[in-house]
N, C-alpha and C positions, 0 to 999 in steps of 0.2 A: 540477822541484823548485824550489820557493823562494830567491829568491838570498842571504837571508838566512840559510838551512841550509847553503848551499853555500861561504860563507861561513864558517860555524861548521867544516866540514870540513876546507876550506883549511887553517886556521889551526891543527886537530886537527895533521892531515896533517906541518905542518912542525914543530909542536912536538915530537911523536916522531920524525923525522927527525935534529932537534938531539940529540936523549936519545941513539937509540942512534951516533950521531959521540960522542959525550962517551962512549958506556960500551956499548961492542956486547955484552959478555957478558951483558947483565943481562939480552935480550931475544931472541925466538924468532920466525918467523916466521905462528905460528899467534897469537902473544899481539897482534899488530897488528889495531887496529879499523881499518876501513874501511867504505863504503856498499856494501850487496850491487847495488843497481844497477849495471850495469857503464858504463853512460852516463852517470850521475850523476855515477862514479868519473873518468871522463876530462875530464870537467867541470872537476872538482876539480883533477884535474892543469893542465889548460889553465890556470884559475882561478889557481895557485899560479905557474906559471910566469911570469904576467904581473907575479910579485909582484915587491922588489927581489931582486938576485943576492944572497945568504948565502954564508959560509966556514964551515961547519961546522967550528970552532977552538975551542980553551980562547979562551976570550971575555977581551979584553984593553979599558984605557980608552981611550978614543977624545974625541975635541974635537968636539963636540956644534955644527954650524955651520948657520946656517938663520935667519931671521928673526927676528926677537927680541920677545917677548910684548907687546902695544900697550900703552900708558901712557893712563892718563886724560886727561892734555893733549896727546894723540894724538885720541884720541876727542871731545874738544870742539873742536880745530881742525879736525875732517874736518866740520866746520859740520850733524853729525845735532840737535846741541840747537837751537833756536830757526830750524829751518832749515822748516815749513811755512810750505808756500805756499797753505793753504787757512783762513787766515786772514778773519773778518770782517772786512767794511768798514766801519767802524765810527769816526765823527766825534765822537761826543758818547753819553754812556750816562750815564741816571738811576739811582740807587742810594736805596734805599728804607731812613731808618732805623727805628728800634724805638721813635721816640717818646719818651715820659717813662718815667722807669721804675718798674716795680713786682716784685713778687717771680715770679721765675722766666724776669726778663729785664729785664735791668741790663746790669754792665758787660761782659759777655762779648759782645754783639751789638755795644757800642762796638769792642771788640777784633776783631770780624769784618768792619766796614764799614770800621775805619782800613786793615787789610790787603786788603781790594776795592779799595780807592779811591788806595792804592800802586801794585796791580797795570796798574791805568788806567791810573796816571801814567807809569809803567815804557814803557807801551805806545802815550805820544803822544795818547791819547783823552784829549778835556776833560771831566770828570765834574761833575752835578748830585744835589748832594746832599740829600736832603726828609728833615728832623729837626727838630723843633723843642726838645729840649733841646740848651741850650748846655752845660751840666756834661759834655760829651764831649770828648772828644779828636778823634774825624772830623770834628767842623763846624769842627776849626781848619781856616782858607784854606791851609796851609800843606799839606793833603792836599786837600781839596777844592777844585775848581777855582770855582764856585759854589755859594752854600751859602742855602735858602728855610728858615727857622726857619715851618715851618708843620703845622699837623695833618695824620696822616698818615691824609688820608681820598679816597676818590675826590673828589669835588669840588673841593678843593685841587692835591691831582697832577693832575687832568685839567687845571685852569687853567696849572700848569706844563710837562705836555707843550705845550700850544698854544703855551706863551709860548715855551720852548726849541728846539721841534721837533728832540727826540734821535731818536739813530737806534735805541737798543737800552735796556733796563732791567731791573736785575739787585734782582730778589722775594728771594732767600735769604740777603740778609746782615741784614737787620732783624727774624728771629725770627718768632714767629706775628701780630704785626701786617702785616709784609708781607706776609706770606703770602696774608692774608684780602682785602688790599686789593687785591693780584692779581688774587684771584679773582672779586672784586666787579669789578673792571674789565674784566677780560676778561668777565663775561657781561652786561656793559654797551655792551659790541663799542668801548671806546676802544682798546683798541690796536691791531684794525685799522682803526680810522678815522682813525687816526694815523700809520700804518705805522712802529709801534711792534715790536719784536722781542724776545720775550721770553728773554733770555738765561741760558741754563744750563739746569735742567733744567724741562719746559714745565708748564704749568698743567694739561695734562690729566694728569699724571702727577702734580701736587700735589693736584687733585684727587682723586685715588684713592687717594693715602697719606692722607689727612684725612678722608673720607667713610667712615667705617666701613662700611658695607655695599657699596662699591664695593673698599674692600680687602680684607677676607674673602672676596669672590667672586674676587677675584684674584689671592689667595695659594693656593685652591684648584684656578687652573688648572695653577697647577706642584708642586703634592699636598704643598704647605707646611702644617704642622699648625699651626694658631691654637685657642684657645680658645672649645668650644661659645658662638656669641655669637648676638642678633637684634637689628638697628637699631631703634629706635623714634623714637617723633613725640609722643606722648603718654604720659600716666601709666597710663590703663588698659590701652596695650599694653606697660607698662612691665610693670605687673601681669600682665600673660598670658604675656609673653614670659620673665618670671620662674618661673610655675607650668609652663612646658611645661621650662623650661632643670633645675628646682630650686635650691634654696637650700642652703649661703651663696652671694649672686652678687655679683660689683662692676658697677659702674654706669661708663661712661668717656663724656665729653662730648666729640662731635667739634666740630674747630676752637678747641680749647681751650688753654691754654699752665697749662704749671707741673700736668695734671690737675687744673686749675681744675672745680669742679662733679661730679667723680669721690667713689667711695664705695664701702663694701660695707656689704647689706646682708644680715640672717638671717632675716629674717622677713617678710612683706607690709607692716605700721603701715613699719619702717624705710624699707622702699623708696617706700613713698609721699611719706615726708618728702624723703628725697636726691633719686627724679626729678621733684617737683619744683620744688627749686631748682635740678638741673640744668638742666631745659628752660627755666627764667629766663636760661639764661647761653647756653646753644648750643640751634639748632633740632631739633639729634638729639643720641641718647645709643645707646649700644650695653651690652645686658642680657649680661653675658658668665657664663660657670662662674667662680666664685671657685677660682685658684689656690695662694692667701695657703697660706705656709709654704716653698715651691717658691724654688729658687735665685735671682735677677735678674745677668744680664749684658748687656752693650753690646757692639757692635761697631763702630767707623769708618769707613766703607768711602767711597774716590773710585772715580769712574768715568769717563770721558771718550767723545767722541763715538762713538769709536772703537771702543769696547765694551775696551778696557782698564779690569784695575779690580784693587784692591788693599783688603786692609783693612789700615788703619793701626796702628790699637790695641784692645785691645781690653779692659775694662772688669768689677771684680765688685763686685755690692752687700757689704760687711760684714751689713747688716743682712738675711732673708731679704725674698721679693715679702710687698707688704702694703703698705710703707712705698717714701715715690714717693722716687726714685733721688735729686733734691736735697735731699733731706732723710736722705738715708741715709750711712753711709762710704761711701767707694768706695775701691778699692786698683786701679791698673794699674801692670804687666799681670796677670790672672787666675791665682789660684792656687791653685782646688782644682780646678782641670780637670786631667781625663786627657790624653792627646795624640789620643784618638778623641773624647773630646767637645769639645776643642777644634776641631775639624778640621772636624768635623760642625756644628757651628757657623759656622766662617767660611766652607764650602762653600755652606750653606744663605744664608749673609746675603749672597754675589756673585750667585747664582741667583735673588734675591729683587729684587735692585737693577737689574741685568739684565734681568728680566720688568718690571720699571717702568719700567724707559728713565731713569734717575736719570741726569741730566750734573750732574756738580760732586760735592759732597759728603754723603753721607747716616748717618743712625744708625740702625740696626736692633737695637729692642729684645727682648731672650728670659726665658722663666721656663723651666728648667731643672730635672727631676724631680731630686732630691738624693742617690736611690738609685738610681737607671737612668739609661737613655738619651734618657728621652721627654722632647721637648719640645715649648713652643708657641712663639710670636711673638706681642708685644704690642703695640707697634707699630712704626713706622717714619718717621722724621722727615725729610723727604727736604728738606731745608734746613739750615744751621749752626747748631747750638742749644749749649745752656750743656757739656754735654759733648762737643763740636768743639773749646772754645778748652780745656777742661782737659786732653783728649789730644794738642791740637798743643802744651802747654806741656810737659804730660811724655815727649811723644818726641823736641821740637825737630823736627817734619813740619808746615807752615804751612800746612794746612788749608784755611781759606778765603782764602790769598795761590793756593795752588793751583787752588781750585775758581774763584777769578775770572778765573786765566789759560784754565781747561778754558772758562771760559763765552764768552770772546772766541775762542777756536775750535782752539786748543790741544792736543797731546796729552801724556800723560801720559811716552812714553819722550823726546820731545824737550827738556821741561821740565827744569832741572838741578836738581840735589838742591839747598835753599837750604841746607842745611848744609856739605856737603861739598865745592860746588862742580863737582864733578870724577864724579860720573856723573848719571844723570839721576833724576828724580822717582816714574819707575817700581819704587819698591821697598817692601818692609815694613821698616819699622823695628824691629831687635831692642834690648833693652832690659837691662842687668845689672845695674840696680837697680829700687827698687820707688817707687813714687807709692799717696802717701795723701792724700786727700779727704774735710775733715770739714767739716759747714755748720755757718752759724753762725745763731743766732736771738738776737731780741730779743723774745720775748713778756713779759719783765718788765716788760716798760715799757707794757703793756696792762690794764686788771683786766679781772676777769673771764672771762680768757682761756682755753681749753681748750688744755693743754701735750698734747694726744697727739699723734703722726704719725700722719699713715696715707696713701690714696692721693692726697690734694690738697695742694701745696708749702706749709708759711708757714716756710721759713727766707731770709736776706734777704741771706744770702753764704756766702761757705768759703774755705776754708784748703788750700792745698798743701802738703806735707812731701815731700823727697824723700830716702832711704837708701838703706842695703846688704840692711837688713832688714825687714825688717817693723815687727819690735818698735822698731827705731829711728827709721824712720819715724811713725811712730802715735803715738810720744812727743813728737817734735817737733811734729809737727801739732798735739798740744792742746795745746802751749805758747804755737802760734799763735794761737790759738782767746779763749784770755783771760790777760793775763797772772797771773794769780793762780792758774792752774793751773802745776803745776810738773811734772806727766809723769800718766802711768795712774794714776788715784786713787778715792776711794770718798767717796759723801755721805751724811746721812741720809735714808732715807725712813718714811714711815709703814708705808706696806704692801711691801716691796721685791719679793715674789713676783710681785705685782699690777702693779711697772712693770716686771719682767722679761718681764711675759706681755703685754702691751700696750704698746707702746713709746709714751715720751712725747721729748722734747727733751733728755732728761738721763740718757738710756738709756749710754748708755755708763760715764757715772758709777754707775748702778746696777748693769752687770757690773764696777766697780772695788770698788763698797764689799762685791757680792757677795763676790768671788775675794780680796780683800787680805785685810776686816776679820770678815765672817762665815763663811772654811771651806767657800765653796760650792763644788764637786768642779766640773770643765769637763763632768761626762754630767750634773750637773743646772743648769748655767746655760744648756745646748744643749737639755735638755726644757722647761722655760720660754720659752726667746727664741727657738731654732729657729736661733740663730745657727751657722753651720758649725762644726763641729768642730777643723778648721784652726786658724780665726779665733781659737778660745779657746783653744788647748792653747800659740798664739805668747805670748798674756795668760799665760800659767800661768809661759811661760819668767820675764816681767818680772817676776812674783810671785813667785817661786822665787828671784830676783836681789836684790830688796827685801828677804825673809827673811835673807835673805845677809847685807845689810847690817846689817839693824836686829841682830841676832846678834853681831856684834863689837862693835857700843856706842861704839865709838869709831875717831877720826882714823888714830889711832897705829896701828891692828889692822890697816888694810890694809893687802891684800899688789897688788902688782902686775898680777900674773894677776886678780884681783878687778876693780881698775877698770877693765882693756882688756875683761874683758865685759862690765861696767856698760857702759860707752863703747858697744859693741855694741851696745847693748841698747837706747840712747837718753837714758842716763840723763844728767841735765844736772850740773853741779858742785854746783848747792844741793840736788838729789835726794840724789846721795852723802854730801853734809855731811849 
C-alpha cells in the first residue's frame, strides 16, 4: 500500500479515536472505518504508534514552544541571496546602445542600458559603452565607465572590441539595433575571433525569435498555435503564399522594430503595394491569416540560466489586434481575462521562453479569440523592448537591472527583490491598482499625413496614469497627453462611424464624442470599434457621472457623495466646475 494512503489512515484512525474519548455514546463498533486488509491495518497501527503520545482529554490551552517562524533578515544573513559561486569571470563587458532615436525606440532602451550599466557597476565590471547619441542619460560617465559616441555598426564595434579587448557584450539593452548588429557579427565570426561572450540570452535563440520561419517551426515543436503564416523573399511569393493562405492577410517584416514595413492586405493590387515596401526594409516578410478584431495581450516573462522563470506582468490592448500595441492604450494588469484564460496564457508564454532557452528578459506577444479559448502567438521579443520599461514602471520589478544581473550569471532566487529588500527576485508581482498607457503622436505637425493606425507604429511617446480604477486612471492619463484635455471627452468629426470603424490617432476622442454627445449605446460603439465590452461599459460609468453633473447646473447642488465618486472616477476640479 502507498505510504501516502497509509498515511491518510493513520490520521483517519486517530481522529476517531479523539471522537469517541470526547463522546463514546455517539459510536458503535460496526460504524468504525478501517482497511479491510488486515496487513495494511497493522501498518497503520505501527504507523500511529510511531506518532506523538496523545491524552485523549477535553482539550485545554497550552504554550505553543518550538522555533519561531524565520524572518526575512534571517533569510538574507544565512548569505542564500548573492551567495553564487557560479559567477562569470568577467573584466570588462561592451553594452550595445539603440543609437539615435526614432519612433518605436527612444527613451525606453535609454532607461534599459542606464539600469545594465548600474548592474555592471554594482558588480565591479568596467563597462564600455557604444552610443552615439548624447541626449541620454547612459553616455553620462557617471554610469558608464567608457563611453565611444559612435555608429552602432559592425565596423565600428569590431574597431572597439579590438581596441578594448572585453570579455563579454550584452545585445538586449539597445532594442532592435543591437539586436541586428549582433547578429551581423556573430555571422561575421568577430566574436569568436575575439573571444567575445555573448551575454544573456544567445544569438541562436535571437535568431529564431526574429526569423519568422525559424519561429513558426519552433513554436510548432511544442504544439504552440501561431497564426496560419509562410515566410517569403519576394513579391511573387508574397502573392502565392497569399492565394494558398486567403485573404484578408497581414504582412509582418522580420528584424523590423516598431512593425516597421507591416500591413494588411484584402486584396492581391494591396499586397503588391505593402510587400514591396516591405522587402525595401527587411530581407523577409512573413504572409500570415489576418486576425484583425481578435483580443491583443503581453506578457513579461524573466528566465535565468537556471530555467527559473516568472512572468512579471502582464498587458491588454484597449484597442482590439489591427492596431500595433504603441500605438494603442494599454491597461496593466489585464482585465477582461477569466482566471483560465489568464493562466492558459502565462502557462503557454514560460513553455515558449523555455523552448527558446531565453536568459534574461523577454515579451511574448498573443491575439486572443474574444469569445473562446483560441488563441495564437504573434511574436516574441526576446530582448528589452518599449513594453519592458512600462511594466517594470507599473510594478516597480526592474527588469532589465534584473536581466543584466541574470546575464552576468546570476540566478533569479538568489537575487533580492529591489523593492523590498528582504526576499528575493524570484516572485510575480501582484498589483491593486491599475496602469494606463496612452501614446502620444505628433502628426500635425506633418501635411499630408495619413492619421490612421494600424499594424506599423508612428506615435513618438506615451503617457502613464496610475489609479484605483480604471475610469480614474484613463482620465488622468489624457490629461497627461495634452494639457488642453481636461478628462474623457468628445470632438468633431465628419464621418464619426467611419473613425469608429477604422481607427485613426484620435480614436479615443471619437468613442468620447460618440458616448457623451451623440447617444451612442456601448453594443454599438463595441460593433463599430470591436473595442471590448468591459472597456466601454467603464466609459459609460464616466458618462453617467458627467450627466450627473451637468444635471445640477451648479456649485451649490453638490452633495458629497457626488464628488467622492467624481473623485473615483478621475474627475479633476475644473471637470467638476
Amino acid at each position: 500500500m502507498p505510504p501516502r494512503q497509509l498515511i491518510g489512515y493513520s490520521t483517519r484512525l486517530l481522529h476517531t479515536t479523539r471522537s469517541i474519548a470526547q463522546s463514546p455514546g455517539r459510536y458503535s463498533f460496526s460504524s468504525l472505518r478501517y482497511p479491510s486488509n488486515l496487513k495494511a491495518y497493522q501498518k497503520v497501527i505501527s504507523l500511529s504508534s510511531c506518532q506523538q503520545t496523545r491524552t485523549f482529554a477535553r482539550s485545554r490551552p497550552q504554550q505553543i514552544t518550538g522555533q519561531e517562524a524565520p524572518s526575512a533578515q534571517a533569510y538574507i544573513s544565512s548569505g542564500v541571496l548573492g551567495g553564487n559561486n557560479n559567477l562569470l569571470d568577467l573584466k570588462k563587458v561592451v553594452v550595445i546602445g539603440s543609437g539615435g532615436l526614432s519612433i518605436g525606440q527612444a527613451g525606453e532602451f535609454d532607461y534599459s542600458g542606464s539600469q545594465a550599466l548600474k548592474a555592471l557597476k554594482e558588480a565591479k565590471v568596467t563597462s564600455v559603452l557604444v552610443n552615439p547619441n548624447i541626449a541620454t542619460i547612459q553616455t553620462d560617465l557617471k554610469l558608464a565607465d567608457v563611453v565611444y559616441y559612435q555608429p552602432v555598426t559592425p565596423q565600428y564595434v569590431t574597431y572597439i572590441i579590438e581596441r578594448e579587448r572585453p570579455d563579454g557584450i550584452l545585445l538586449t539593452f539597445g532594442g532592435q539595433t543591437a539586436l541586428n548588429l549582433g547578429v551581423q557579427m556573430e555571422d561575421m565570426g568577430i566574436f569568436e575571433r575575439y573571444g567575445v561572450k555573448v551575454l544573456g540570452t544567445s544569438i541562436k535563440t535571437l535568431k529564431t525569435s526574429e526569423d519568422r520561419d525559424l519561429f513558426a517551426k519552433a513554436l510548432q515543436e511544442i504544439n504552440i498555435p501561431i497564426a496560419e503564416s509562410i515566410a517569403v523573399g519576394t513579391v511573387d511569393e508574397a502573392l502565392a503564399a497569399a492565394k494558398k493562405i486567403g485573404y484578408p492577410i497581414i504582412s509582418r517584416s522580420a528584424y523590423a522594430l516598431g512593425g516597421l514595413g507591416s500591413g494588411f492586405a484584402s486584396d492581391e493590387e494591396e499586397l503588391k503595394n505593402l510587400s514591396s515596401r516591405s522587402l525595401s526594409l527587411s530581407p523577409q516578410i512573413l504572409i500570415e491569416k489576418s486576425l484583425k478584431g481578435w483580443k491583443e495581450l503581453e506578457y513579461e516573462v524573466v528566465r535565468d540560466a537556471d530555467n527559473n522563470c516568472i512572468t512579471v506582468c502582464n498587458m491588454e490592448n484597449f484597442d482590439p489586434l489591427g492596431t500595433h500595441t504603441g500605438d494603442s492604450i494599454v491597461v496593466a494588469p489585464s482585465q477582461t481575462l477569466s482566471d483560465e484564460e489568464y493562466h492558459l496564457l502565462r502557462t503557454s508564454a514560460i513553455k515558449i521562453v523555455r523552448h527558446l532557452g531565453v536568459v534574461g528578459e523577454c515579451n511574448v506577444q498573443y491575439a486572443l479569440q474574444p469569445d473562446g479559448l483560441d488563441y495564437r502567438v504573434i511574436e516574441v521579443n526576446a530582448r528589452l523592448s518599449r513594453s519592458s520599461a512600462l511594466a517594470s514602471k507599473a510594478t516597480g520589478y526592474p527588469l532589465a537591472y534584473t536581466a543584466a544581473k541574470i546575464g552576468l550569471g546570476h540566478t533569479l532566487p538568489e537575487l533580492p527583490n529591489a523593492v523590498t529588500k528582504t526576499t528575493t527576485a524570484n516572485f510575480e508581482p501582484s498589483l491593486d491598482y491599475i496602469v494606463v498607457k496612452i501614446p502620444r503622436w505628433d502628426l500635425s505637425k506633418f501635411q499630408h499625413v495619413r492619421r490612421d493606425i494600424g499594424s506599423s507604429m508612428k506615435s513618438v511617446g506615451e503617457v502613464m496614469a496610475i489609479g484605483r480604477t480604471f475610469e480614474e486612471a484613463f482620465q488622468k492619463a489624457i490629461r497627461q497627453v495634452d494639457p488642453r484635455f481636461v478628462g474623457f471627452q468628445g470632438d468633431k468629426f465628419e464621418d464619426l462611424d467611419e473613425v469608429l470603424r477604422n481607427p485613426t490617432d484620435r480614436r479615443w476622442l471619437a468613442v468620447g464624442q460618440a458616448m457623451l454627445h451623440e447617444g451612442y449605446s456601448v453594443d454599438r460603439v463595441h460593433d463599430l470599434s470591436k473595442i471590448d465590452k468591459w472597456f466601454l461599459y467603464k466609459l459609460q460609468n464616466i458618462v453617467d457621472v458627467h450627466q450627473e453633473l451637468t444635471d445640477i447646473g451648479s456649485l451649490f447642488g453638490l452633495r458629497k457623495e457626488l464628488i467622492s465618486k467624481a473623485k473615483k472616477m478621475g474627475f479633476s476640479d475644473k471637470q467638476i466646475a
